[in-house]
C-alpha positions as CSV (number, residue, x, y, z in Angstrom):
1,X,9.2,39.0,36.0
2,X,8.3,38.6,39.5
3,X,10.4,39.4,42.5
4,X,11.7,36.1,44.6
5,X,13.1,35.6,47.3
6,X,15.2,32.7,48.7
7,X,16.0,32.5,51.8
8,X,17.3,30.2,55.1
9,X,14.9,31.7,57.5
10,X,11.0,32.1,57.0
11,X,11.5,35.1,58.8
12,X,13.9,37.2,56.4
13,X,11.6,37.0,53.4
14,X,9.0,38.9,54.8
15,X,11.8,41.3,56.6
16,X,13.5,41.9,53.4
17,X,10.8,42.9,51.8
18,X,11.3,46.6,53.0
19,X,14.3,47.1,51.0
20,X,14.2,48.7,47.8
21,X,14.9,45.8,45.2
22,X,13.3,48.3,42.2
23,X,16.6,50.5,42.7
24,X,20.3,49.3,41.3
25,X,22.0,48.9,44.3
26,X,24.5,51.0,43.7
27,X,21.9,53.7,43.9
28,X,20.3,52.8,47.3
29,X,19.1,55.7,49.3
30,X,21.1,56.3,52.7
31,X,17.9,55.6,54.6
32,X,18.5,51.8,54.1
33,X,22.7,52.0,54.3
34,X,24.7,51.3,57.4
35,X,28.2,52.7,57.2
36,X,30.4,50.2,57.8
37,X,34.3,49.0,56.5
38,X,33.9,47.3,52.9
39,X,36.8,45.4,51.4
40,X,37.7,45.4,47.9
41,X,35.0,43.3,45.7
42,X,34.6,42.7,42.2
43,X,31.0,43.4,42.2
44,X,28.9,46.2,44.2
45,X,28.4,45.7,47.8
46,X,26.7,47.6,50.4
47,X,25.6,47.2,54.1
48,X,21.3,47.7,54.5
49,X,19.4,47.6,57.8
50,X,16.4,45.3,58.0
51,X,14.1,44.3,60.9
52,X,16.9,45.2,63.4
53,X,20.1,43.2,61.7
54,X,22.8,44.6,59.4
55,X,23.0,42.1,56.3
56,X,26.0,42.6,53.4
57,X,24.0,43.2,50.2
58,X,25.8,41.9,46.9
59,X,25.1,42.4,43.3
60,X,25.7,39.5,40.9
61,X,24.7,37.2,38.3
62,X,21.8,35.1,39.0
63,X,23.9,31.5,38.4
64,X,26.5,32.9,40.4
65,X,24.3,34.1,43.4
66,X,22.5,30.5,43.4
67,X,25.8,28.9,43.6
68,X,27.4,31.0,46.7
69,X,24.3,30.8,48.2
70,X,24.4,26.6,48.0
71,X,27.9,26.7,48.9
72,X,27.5,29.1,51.8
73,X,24.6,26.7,53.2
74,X,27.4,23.8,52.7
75,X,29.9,26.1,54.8
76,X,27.4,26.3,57.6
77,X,26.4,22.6,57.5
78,X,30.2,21.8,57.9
79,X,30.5,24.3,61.1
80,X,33.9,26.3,58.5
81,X,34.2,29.7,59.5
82,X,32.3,32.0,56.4
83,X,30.1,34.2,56.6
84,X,26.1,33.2,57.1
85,X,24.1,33.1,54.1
86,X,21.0,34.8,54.2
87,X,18.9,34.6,51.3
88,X,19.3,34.9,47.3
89,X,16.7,37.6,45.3
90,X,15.9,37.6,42.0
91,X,13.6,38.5,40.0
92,X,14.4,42.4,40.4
93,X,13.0,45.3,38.3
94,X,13.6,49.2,38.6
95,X,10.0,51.6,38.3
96,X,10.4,51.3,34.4
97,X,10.7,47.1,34.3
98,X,14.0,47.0,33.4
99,X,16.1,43.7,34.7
100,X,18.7,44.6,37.8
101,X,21.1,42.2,38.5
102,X,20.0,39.6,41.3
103,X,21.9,39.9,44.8
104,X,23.3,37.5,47.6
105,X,22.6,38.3,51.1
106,X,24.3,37.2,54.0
107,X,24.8,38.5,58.1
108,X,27.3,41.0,58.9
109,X,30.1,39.2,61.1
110,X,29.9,41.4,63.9
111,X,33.4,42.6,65.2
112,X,34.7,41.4,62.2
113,X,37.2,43.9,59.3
114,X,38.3,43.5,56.2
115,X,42.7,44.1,55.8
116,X,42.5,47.1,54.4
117,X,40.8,48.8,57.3
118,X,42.9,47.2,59.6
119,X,46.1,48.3,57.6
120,X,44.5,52.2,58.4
121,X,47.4,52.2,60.9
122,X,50.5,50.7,60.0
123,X,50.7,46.9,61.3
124,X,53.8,45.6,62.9
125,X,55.0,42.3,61.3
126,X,54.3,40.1,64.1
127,X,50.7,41.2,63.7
128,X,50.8,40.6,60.0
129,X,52.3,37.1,60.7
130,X,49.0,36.3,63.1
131,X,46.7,37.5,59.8
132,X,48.4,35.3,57.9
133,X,48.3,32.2,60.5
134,X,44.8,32.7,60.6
135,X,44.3,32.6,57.3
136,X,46.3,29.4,57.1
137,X,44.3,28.1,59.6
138,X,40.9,28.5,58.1
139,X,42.4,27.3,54.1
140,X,43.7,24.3,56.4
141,X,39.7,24.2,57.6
142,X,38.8,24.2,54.6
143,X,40.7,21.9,52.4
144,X,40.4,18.9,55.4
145,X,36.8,19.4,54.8
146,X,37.0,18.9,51.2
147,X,36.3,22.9,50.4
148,X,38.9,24.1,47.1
149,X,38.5,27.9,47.7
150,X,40.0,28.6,43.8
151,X,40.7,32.2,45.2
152,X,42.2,32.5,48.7
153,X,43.3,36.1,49.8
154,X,42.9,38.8,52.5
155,X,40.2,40.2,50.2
156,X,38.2,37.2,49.9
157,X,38.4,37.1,54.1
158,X,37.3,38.9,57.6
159,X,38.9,38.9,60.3
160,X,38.0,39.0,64.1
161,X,39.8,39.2,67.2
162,X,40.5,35.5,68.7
163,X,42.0,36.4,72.3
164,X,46.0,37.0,71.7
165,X,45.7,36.4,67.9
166,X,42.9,36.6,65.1
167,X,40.4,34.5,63.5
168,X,39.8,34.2,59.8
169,X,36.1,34.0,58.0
170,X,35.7,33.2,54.2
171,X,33.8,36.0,52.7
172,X,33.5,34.9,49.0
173,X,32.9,31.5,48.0
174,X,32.0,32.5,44.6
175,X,35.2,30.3,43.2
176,X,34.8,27.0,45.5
177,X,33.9,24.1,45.1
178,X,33.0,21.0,47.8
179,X,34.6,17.3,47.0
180,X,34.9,14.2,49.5
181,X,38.1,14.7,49.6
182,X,40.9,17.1,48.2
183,X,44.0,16.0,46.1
184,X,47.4,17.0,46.9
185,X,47.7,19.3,43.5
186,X,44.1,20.8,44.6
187,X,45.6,21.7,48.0
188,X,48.6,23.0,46.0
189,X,46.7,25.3,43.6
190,X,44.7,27.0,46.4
191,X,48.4,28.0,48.4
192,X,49.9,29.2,45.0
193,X,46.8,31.5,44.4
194,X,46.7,32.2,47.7
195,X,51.1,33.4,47.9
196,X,50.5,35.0,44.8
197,X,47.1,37.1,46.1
198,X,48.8,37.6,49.0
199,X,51.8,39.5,47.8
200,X,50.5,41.2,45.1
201,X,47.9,42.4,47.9
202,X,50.8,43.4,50.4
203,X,52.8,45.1,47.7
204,X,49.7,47.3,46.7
205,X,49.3,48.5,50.4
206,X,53.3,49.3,50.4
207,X,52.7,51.4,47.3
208,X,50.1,53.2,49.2
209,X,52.4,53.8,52.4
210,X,50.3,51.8,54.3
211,X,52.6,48.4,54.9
212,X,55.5,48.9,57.5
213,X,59.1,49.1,56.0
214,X,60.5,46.3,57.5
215,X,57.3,44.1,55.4
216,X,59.2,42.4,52.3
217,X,55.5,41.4,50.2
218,X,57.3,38.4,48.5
219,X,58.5,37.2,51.6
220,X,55.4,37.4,53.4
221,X,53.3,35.9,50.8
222,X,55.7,32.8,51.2
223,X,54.8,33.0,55.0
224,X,51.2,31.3,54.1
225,X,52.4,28.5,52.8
226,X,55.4,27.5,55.3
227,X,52.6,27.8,58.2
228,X,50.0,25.8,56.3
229,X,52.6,23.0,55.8
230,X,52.8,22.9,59.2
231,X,49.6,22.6,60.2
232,X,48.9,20.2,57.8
233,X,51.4,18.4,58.9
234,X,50.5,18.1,62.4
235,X,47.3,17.4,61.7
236,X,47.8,14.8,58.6
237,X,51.4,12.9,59.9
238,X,51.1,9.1,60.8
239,X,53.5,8.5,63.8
240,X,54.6,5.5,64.7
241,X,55.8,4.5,68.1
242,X,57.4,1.4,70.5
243,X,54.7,-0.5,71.5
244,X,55.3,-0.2,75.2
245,X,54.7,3.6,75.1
246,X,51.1,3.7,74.1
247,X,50.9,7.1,75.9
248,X,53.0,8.8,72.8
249,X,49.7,8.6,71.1
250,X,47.6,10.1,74.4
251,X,50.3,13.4,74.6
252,X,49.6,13.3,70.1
253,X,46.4,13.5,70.7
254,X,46.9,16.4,73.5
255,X,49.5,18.1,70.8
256,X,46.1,18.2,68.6
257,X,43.8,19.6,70.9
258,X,46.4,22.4,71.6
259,X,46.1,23.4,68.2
260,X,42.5,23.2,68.5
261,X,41.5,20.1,67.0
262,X,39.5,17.3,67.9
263,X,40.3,13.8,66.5
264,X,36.8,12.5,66.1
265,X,38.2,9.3,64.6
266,X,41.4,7.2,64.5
267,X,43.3,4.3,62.8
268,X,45.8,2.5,64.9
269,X,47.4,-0.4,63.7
270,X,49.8,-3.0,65.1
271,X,53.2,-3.9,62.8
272,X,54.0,-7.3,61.9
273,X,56.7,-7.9,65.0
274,X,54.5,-7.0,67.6
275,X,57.4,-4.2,68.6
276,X,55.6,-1.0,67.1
277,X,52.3,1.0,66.5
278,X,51.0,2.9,63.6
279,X,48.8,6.0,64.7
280,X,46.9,8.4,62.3
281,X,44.0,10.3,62.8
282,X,41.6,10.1,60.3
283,X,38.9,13.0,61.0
284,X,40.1,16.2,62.6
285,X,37.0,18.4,63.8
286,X,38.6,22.1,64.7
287,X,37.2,23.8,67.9
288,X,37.7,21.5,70.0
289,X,38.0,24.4,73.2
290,X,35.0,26.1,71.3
291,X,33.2,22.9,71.9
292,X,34.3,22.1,75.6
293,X,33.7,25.8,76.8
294,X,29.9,26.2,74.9
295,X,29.5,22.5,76.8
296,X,29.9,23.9,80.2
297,X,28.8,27.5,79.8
298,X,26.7,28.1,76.6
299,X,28.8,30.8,76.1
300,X,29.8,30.4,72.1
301,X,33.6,32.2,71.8
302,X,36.4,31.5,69.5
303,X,38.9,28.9,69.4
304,X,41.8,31.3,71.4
305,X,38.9,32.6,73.5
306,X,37.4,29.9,75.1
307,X,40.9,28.8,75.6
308,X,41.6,31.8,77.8
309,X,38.0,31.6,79.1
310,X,38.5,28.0,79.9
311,X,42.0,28.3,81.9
312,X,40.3,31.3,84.3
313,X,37.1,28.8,84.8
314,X,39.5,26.3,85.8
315,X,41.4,28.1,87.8
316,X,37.9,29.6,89.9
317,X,36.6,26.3,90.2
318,X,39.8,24.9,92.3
319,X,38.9,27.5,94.4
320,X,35.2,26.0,95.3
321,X,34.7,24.5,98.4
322,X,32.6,21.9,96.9
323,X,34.5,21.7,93.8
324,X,35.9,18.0,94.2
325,X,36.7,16.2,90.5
326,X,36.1,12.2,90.7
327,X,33.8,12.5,94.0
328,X,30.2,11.7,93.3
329,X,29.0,14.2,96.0
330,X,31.4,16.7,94.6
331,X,29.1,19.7,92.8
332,X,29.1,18.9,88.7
333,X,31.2,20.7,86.4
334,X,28.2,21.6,84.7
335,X,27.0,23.4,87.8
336,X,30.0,25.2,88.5
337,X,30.5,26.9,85.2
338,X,27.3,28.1,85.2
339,X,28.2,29.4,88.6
340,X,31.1,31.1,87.4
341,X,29.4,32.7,84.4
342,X,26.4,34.0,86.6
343,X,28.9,35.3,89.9
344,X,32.4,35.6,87.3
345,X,32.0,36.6,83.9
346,X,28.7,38.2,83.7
347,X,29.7,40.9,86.3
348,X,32.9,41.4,85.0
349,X,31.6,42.2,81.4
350,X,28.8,44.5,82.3
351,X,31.8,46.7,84.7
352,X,32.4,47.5,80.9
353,X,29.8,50.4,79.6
354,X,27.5,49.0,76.5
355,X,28.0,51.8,74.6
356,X,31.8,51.6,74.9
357,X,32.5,47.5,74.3
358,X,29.5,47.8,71.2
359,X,30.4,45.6,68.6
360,X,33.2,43.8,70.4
361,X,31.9,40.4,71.7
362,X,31.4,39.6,74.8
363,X,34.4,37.1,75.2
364,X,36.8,39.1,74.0
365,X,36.2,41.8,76.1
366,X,36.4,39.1,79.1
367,X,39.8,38.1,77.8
368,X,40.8,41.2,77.7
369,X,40.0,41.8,81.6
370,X,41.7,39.1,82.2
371,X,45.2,40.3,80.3
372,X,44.8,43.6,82.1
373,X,43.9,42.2,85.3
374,X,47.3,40.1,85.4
375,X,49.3,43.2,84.1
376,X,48.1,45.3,86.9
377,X,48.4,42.4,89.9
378,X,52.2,42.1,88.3
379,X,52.7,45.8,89.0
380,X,50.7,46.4,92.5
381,X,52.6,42.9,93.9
382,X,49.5,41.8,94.6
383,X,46.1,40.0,93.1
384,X,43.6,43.0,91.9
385,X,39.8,42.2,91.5
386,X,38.0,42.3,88.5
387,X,36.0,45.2,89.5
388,X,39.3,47.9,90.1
389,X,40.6,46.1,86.9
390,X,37.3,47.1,84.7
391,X,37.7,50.5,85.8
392,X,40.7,50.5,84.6
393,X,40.2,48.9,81.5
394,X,37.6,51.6,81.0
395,X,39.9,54.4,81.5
396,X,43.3,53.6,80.0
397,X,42.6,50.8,77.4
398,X,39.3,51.6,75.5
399,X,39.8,54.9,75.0
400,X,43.4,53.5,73.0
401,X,40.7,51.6,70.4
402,X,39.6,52.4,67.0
403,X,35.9,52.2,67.1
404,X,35.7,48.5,67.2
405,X,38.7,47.1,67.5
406,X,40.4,45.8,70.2
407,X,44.1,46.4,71.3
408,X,46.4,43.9,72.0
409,X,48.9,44.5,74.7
410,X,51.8,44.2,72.7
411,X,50.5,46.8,69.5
């Protein structure tokens, strides 16, 4: 049997190489291990160094790898938050020629933890309820994208910080399956796995002492499935409106990209009388501030992020002398936010140490200067510059962080 290696990259075989596929990976000397939060899995997982990146190293059945690994690559295609699939490797003997299960590779999501590790510290229930909306928001991803998870849970997810709130990745796509479209009971199954994961998840971390008192498990596992109906509601609802007020559909359409949604397409249709139209939007691409913001910058940020990023670049570029929107000799938007990234955000990121923002990314640690930087112009009366509000940061806020994780104001 002869090792193999699949992968997306011609660059990883070659890189991978150096990793010691003739040892059960449960066995794997601490030379190749990087120490870094694992959630709970069903098969043997570990985090290896190669060539400079950190990948997530899994152990399981060859049909089983093959499929993730297609389904991963589908993910990706579709632009769905889940982790980036790396290569597949099979083929594996240990120094005697005995068979070792194949593994699935894929890229550690930098800044990114698994629940447990973020329930080290006991969460308040408003933070809980911004897991759980993230989590809704990515099953909500999913399914309008034709994705049935089969298994959605905290387990199966990572989670990063998105600005004010959180962003959820899928992890294990081991149970999924990809479709055109998604029926109504498919949608259902997925939320009644996903209640049911959820609370039997919540009530084991409650049974540890881990989950605040005030946390009913039962009641939070419901939560997932009340803030999914919204959003698919939002998103899914035909509206119909008096002809004369066409604009009901532009402020719809503004509702959407609020939530962070694009409506790339949309059906519009006339009734019978003349006196009323029939809105619905047909495809909904998420990231629609993601989009706008990587645009004008090339800086690539989540959703709540670029949001934040987007409002301070807006608000800097009013300030322009030759900023000047709808005159041809104004300067270009284009030219401006690349202004502000080189004179704004650039500067105001590097006030923060490397060593101390490592392995939070770049725009949240710009958000973040900008929530502090409003907190202390509130209390001095005043507007305080980015450069007093860094040192700041660096002083009072990091030094309040688990390795890793950022703090939100109101934790």
């Amino acid at each position: 049997m002869e090792l193999q290696i699949t992968a997306t990259d011609p660059e990883h075989p070659t890189t991978l190489l150096d990793l010691p596929w003739d040892v059960s990976l449960v066995d794997w000397p601490e030379e190749y291990l990087v120490s870094l939060p694992r959630g709970i899995s069903r098969h043997v997982v570990r985090f290896a160094r190669a060539g400079g990146e950190v990948f997530a190293v899994k152990e399981v059945g060859e049909w089983a790898a093959v499929r993730e690994y297609g389904l991963l690559r589908d993910l990706d295609r579709l632009a769905v938050p889940a982790v980036d699939p790396v290569a597949v490797v099979t083929g594996r003997t240990d120094a005697l020629g005995g068979p070792l299960e194949p593994v699935l590779i894929t890229r550690q999501l930098k800044g990114s933890l698994p629940y447990r590790s973020m329930f080290e510290t006991t969460m308040r229930p408003t933070t809980i309820k911004r897991l759980l909306d993230a989590l809704a928001a990515l099953l909500v991803r999913l399914h309008l994208d034709g994705f049935a998870w089969g298994d959605c849970s905290l387990s199966n997810t990572l989670f990063r910080r998105d600005a004010g709130a959180y962003a959820a990745y899928l992890v294990d796509a081991e149970t999924g399956q990809i479709q055109p479209t998604l029926s109504r009971g498919q949608r259902e199954y997925d939320l009644e796995v996903a209640r049911v994961n959820i609370a039997g998840e919540l009530m084991d971390l409650e049974a540890g002492g881990s989950l605040h008192p005030s946390v009913d498990p039962v009641l939070f596992g419901e939560e997932i499935v009340t803030r999914y109906g919204e959003l698919w509601h939002e998103l899914t609802r035909t509206s119909v409106y008096p002809r004369h007020k066409k604009h009901y559909i532009d402020r719809r359409i503004r509702r959407l990209n609020e939530l962070g949604f694009d409506v790339a397409e949309m059906q519009i249709q006339r009734s019978p009388d003349g006196d009323h139209v029939t809105f619905l939007p047909k495809v909904v691409d998420a990231g629609h501030h993601q989009r706008q913001l990587l645009r004008l910058t090339g800086l690539d940020a989540e959703e709540n992020q670029a949001r934040s990023l987007l409002n301070d670049l807006e608000t800097w570029m009013a300030g322009q002398d030759d900023y000047a929107p709808g005159d041809p000799l104004g300067a270009r938007p284009e030219v401006l936010a690349h202004r502000w990234v080189r004179d704004v955000f650039r500067p105001a990121v590097r006030g923060v140490p490397l060593e101390l923002r490592e392995g939070i990314d770049t725009a949240q640690i710009y958000h973040e200067l900008l929530e502090h930087r409003l907190t202390l112009s509130e209390r001095a009366q005043r507007d305080v510059g980015m450069d007093v509000t860094a040192e700041d940061y660096v002083r009072t806020v990091l030094p309040t962080r688990p390795a890793g994780e950022p703090v939100l104001a109101d934790e």
